[in-house]
Backbone as ProteinMPNN parsed JSONL, in Angstrom:
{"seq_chain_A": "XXXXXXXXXXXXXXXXXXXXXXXXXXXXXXXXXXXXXXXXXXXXXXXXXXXXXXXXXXXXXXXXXXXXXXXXXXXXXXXXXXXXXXXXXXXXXXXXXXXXXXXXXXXXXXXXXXXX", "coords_chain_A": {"N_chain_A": [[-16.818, -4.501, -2.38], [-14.246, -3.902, -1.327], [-12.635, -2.86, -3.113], [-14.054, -0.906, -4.151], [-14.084, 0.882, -1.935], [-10.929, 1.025, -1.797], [-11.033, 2.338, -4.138], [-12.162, 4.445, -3.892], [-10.851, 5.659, -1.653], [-7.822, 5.98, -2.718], [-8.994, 7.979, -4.557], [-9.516, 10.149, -3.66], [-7.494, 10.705, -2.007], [-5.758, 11.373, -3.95], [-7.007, 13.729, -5.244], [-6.648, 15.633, -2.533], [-4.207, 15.8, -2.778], [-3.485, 17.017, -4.948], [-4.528, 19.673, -4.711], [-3.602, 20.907, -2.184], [-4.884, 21.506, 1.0], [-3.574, 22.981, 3.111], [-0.623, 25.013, 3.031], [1.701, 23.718, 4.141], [2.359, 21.3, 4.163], [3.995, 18.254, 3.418], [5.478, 17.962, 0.539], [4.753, 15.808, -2.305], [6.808, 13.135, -3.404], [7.635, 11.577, -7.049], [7.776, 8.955, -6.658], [5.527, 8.594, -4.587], [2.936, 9.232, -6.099], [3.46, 7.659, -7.797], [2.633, 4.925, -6.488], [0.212, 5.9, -5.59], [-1.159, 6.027, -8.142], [-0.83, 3.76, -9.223], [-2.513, 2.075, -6.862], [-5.017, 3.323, -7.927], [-5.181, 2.137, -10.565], [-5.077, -0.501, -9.851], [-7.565, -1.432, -8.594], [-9.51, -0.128, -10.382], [-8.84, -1.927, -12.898], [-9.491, -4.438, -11.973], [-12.133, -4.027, -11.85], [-13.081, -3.728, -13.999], [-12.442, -6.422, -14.708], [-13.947, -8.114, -13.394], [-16.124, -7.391, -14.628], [-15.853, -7.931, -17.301], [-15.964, -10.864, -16.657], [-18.398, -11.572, -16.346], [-19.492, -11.122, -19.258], [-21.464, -12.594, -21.696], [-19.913, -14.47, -23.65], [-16.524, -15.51, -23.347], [-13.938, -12.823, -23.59], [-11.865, -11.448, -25.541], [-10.551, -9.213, -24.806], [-10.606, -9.625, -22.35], [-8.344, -11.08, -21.19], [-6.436, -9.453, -21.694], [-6.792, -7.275, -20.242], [-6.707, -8.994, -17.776], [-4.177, -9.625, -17.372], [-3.175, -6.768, -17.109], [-3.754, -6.063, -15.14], [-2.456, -8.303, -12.6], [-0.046, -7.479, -13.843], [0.077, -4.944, -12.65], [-0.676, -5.666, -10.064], [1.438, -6.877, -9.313], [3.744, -5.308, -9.374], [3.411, -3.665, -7.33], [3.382, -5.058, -5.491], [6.276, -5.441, -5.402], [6.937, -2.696, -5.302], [6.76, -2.062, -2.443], [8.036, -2.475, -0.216], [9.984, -0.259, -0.695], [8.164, 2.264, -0.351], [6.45, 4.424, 1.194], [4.577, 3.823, 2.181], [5.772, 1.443, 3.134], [6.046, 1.557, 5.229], [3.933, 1.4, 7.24], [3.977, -1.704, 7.762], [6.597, -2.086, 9.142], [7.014, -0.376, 11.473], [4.691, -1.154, 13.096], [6.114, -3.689, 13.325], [8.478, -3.593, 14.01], [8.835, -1.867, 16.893], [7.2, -3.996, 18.3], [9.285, -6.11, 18.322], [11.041, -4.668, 20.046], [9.518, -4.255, 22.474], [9.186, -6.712, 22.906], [11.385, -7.895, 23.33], [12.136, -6.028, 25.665], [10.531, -7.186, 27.563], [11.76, -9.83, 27.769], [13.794, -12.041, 29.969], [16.374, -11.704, 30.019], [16.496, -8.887, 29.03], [16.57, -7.383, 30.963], [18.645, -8.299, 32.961], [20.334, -7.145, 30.914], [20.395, -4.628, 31.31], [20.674, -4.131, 33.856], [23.001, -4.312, 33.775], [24.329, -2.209, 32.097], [23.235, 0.09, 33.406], [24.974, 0.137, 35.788]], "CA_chain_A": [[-16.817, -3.365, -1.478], [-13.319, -3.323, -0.921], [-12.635, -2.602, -4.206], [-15.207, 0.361, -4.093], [-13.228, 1.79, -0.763], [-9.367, 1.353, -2.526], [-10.344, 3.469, -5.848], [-12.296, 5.828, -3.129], [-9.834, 6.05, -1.294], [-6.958, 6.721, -3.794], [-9.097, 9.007, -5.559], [-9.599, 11.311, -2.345], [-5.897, 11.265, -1.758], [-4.714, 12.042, -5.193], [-7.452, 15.095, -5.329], [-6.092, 16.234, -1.719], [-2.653, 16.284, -2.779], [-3.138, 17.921, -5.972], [-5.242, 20.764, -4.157], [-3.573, 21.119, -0.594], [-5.682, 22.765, 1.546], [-2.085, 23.667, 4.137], [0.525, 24.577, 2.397], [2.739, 23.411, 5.034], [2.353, 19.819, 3.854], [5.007, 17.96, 2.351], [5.739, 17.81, -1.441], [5.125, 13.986, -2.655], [7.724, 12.811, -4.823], [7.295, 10.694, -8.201], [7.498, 7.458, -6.423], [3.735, 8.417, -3.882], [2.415, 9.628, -6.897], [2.999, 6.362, -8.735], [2.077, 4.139, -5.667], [-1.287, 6.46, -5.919], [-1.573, 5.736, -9.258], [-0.686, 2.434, -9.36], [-3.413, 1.509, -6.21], [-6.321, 3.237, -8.365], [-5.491, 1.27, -11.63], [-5.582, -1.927, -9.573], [-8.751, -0.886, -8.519], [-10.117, 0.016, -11.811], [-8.993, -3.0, -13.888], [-10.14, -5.185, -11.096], [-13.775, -4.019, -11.625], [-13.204, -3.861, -15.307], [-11.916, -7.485, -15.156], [-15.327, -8.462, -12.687], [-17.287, -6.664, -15.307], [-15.651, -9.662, -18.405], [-16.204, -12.498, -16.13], [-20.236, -11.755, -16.543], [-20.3, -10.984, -20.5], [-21.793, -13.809, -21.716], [-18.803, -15.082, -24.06], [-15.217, -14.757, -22.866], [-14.076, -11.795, -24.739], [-10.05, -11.377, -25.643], [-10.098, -8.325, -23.849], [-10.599, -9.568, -20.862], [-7.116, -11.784, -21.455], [-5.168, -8.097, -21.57], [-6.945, -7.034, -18.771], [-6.114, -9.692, -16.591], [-2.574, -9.383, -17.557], [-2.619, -5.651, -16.809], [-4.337, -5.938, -13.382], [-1.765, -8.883, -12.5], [1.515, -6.658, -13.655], [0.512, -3.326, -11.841], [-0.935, -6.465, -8.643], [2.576, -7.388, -8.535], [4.613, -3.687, -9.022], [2.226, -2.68, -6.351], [3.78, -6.04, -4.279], [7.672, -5.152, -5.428], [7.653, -2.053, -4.946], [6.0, -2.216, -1.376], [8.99, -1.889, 0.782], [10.526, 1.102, -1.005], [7.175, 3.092, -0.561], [6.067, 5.094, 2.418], [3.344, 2.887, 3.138], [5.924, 0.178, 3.89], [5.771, 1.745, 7.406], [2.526, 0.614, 8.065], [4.411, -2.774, 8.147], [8.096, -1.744, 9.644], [7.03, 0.663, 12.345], [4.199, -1.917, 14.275], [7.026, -4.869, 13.652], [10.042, -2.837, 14.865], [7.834, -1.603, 17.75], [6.913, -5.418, 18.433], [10.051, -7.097, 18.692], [11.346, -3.981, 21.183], [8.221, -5.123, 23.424], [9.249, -8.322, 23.049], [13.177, -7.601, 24.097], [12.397, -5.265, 26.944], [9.804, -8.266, 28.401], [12.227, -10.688, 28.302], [14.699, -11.836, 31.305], [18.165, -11.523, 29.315], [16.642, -7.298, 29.199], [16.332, -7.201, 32.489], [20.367, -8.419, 32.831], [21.382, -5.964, 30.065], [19.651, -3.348, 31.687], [20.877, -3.864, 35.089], [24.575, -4.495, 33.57], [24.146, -0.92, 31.773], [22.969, 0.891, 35.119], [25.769, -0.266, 36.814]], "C_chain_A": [[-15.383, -2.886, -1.226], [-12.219, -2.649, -2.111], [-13.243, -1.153, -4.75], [-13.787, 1.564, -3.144], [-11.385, 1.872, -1.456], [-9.672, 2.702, -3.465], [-10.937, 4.663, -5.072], [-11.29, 6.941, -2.46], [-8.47, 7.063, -1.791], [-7.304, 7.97, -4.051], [-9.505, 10.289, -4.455], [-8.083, 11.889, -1.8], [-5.443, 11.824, -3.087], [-5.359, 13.663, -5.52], [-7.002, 16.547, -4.314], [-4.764, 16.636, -1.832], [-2.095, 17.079, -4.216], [-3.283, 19.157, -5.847], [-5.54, 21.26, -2.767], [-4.414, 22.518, -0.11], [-4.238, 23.803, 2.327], [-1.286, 23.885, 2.756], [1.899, 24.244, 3.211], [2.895, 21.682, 5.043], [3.156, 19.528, 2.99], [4.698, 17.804, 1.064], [5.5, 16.411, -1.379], [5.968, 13.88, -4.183], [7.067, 12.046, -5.721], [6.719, 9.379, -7.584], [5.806, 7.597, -5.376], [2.937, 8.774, -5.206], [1.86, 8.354, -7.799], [2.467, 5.3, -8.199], [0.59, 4.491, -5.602], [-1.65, 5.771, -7.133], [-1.559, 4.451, -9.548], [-2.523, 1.87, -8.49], [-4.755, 1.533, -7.19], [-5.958, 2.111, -9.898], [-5.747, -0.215, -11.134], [-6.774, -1.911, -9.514], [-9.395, -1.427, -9.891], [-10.209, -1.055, -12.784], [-9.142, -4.174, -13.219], [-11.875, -4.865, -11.524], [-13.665, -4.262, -12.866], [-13.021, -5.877, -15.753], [-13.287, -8.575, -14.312], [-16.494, -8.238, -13.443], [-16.996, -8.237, -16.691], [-16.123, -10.816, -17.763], [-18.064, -12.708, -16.559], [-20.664, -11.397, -18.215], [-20.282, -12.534, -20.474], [-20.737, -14.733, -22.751], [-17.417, -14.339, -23.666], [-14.833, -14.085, -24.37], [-12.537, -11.858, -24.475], [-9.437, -10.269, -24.793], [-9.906, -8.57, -22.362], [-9.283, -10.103, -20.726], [-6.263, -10.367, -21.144], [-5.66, -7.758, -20.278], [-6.672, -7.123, -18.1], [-4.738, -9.336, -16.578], [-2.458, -8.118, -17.005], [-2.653, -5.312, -15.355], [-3.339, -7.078, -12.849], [-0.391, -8.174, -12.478], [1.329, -5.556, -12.659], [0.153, -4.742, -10.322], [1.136, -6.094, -7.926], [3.948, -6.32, -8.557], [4.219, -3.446, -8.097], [3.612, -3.294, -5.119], [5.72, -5.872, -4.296], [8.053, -4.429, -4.988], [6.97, -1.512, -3.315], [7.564, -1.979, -0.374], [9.944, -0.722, 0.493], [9.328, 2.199, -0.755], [7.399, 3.457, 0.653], [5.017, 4.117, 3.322], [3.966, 1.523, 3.358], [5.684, 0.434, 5.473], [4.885, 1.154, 7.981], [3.297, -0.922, 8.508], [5.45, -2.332, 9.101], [7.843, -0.893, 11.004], [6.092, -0.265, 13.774], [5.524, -2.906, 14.205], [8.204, -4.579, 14.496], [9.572, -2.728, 16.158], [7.834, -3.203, 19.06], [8.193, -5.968, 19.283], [10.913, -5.747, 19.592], [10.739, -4.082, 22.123], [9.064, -6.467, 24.076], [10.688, -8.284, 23.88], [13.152, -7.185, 25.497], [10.989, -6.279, 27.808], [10.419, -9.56, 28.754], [13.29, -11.009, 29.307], [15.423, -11.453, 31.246], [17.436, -9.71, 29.286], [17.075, -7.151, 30.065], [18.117, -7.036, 32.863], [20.418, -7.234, 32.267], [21.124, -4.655, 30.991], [20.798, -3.028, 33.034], [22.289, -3.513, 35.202], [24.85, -2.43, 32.982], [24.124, 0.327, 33.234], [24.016, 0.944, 35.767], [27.053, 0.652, 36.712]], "O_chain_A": [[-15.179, -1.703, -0.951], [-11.175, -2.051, -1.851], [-12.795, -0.507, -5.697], [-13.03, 2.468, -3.499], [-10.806, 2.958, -1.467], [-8.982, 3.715, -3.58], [-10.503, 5.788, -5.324], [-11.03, 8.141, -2.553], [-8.158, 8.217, -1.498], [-6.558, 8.944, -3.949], [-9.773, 11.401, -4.911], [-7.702, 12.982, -1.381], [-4.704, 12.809, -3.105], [-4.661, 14.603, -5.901], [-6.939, 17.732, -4.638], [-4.223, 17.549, -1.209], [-0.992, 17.526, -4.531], [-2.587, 19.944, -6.488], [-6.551, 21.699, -2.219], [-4.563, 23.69, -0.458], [-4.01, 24.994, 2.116], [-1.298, 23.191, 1.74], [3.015, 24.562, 2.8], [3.5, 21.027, 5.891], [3.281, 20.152, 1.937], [3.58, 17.505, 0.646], [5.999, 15.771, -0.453], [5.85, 14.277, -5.342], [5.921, 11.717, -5.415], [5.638, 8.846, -7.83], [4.998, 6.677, -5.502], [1.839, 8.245, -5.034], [0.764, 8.045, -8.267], [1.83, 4.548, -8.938], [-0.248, 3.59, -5.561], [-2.509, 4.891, -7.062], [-2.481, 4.049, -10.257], [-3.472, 1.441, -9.145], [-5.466, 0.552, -7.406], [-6.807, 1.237, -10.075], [-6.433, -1.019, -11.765], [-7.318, -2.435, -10.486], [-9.669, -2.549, -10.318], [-11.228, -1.264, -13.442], [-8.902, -5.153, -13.927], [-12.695, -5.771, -11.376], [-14.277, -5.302, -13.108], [-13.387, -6.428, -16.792], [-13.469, -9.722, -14.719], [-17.612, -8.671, -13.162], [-17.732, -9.207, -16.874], [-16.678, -11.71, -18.402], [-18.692, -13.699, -16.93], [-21.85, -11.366, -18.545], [-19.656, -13.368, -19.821], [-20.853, -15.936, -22.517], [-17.18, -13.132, -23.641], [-15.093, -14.387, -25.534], [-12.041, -12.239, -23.415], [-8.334, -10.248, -24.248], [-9.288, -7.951, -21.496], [-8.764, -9.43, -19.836], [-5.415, -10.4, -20.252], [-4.976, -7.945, -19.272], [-6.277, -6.229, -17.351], [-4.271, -8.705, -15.63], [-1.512, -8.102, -16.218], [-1.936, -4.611, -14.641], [-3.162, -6.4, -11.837], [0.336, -8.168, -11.485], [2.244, -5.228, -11.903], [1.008, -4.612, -9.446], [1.722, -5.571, -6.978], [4.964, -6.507, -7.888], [4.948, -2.547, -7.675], [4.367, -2.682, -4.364], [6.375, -6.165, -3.296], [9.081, -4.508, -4.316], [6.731, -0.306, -3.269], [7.76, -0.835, 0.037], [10.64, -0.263, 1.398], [9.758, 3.304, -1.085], [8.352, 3.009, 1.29], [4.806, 3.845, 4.504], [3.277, 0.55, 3.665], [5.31, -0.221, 6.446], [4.943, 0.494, 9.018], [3.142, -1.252, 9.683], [4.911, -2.182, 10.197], [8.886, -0.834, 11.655], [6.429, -0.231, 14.957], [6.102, -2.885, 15.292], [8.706, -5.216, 15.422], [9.946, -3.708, 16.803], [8.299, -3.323, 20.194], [8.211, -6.209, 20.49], [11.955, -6.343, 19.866], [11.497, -3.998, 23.089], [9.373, -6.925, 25.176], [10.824, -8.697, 25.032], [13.839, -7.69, 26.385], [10.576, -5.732, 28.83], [9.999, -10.31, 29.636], [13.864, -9.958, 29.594], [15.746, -10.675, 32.144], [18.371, -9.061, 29.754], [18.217, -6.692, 30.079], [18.716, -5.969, 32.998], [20.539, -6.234, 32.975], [21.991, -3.799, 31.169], [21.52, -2.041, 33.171], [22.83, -2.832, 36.074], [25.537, -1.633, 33.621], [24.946, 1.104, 33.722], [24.108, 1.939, 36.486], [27.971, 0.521, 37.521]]}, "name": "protein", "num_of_chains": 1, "seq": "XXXXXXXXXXXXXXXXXXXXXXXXXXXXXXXXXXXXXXXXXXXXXXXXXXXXXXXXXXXXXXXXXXXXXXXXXXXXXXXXXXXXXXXXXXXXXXXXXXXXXXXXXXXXXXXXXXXX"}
C-alpha cells in the first residue's frame, strides 16, 4: 500500500508541475525534478522486484533489478539533505530544539540579561 501511495503520489506531482494550473508557482529546478523522478522509479522497481520474488524460478533479472532499486534507494538517501524535502526534517528539528532553549532556566537568565 505504501508503495501504491509513493508512485501515486509522485505521479500526481510530476503531472501538476508539468501542467500548472497558477502560473504564479515557482519554476522547479533539475534537482525536484530528479528527486520526483527518482521517488517514482523506487516505487516502480520495488513492485517490479515484489513481482520476481513470486515467479516461480529466480530469474537473473530480478538480480539487476534489485541492484537498480538499491542504487536509486540509496541516491534517494544521499541526496536527501540537499533536496527541498529535507525541510520536512530541518524545519520540525530546528523548531524543536528553540522550544527546548526558550523552556529551559539558563533562557530565562539570557533573556532577563538581554532586557536589561
Amino acid at each position: 500500500v505504501a508503495g501504491l501511495a509513493l508512485m501515486y503520489g509522485s505521479a500526481i506531482t510530476i503531472g501538476r508541475k508539468l501542467r500548472p494550473l497558477d502560473r504564479t508557482q515557482p519554476r522547479m529546478g533539475p534537482s525536484d525534478w530528479l528527486f520526483l523522478g527518482l521517488l517514482f522509479l523506487v516505487g516502480l522497481t520495488g513492485f517490479a522486484l515484489e513481482a520476481m520474488v513470486y515467479l516461480p524460478r529466480g530469474s537473473a533479472l530480478g538480480y539487476g533489478i534489485f541492484l537498480t532499486h538499491v542504487v536509486l534507494a540509496m541516491e534517494l538517501l544521499v541526496l536527501f539533505p540537499f533536496s527541498k524535502f529535507g525541510h520536512a526534517l530541518y524545519r520540525p528539528l530546528a523548531y524543536g530544539i528553540y522550544r527546548f532553549r526558550m523552556a529551559s532556566p539558563a533562557a530565562d537568565v539570557a533573556t532577563d540579561y538581554v532586557a536589561e
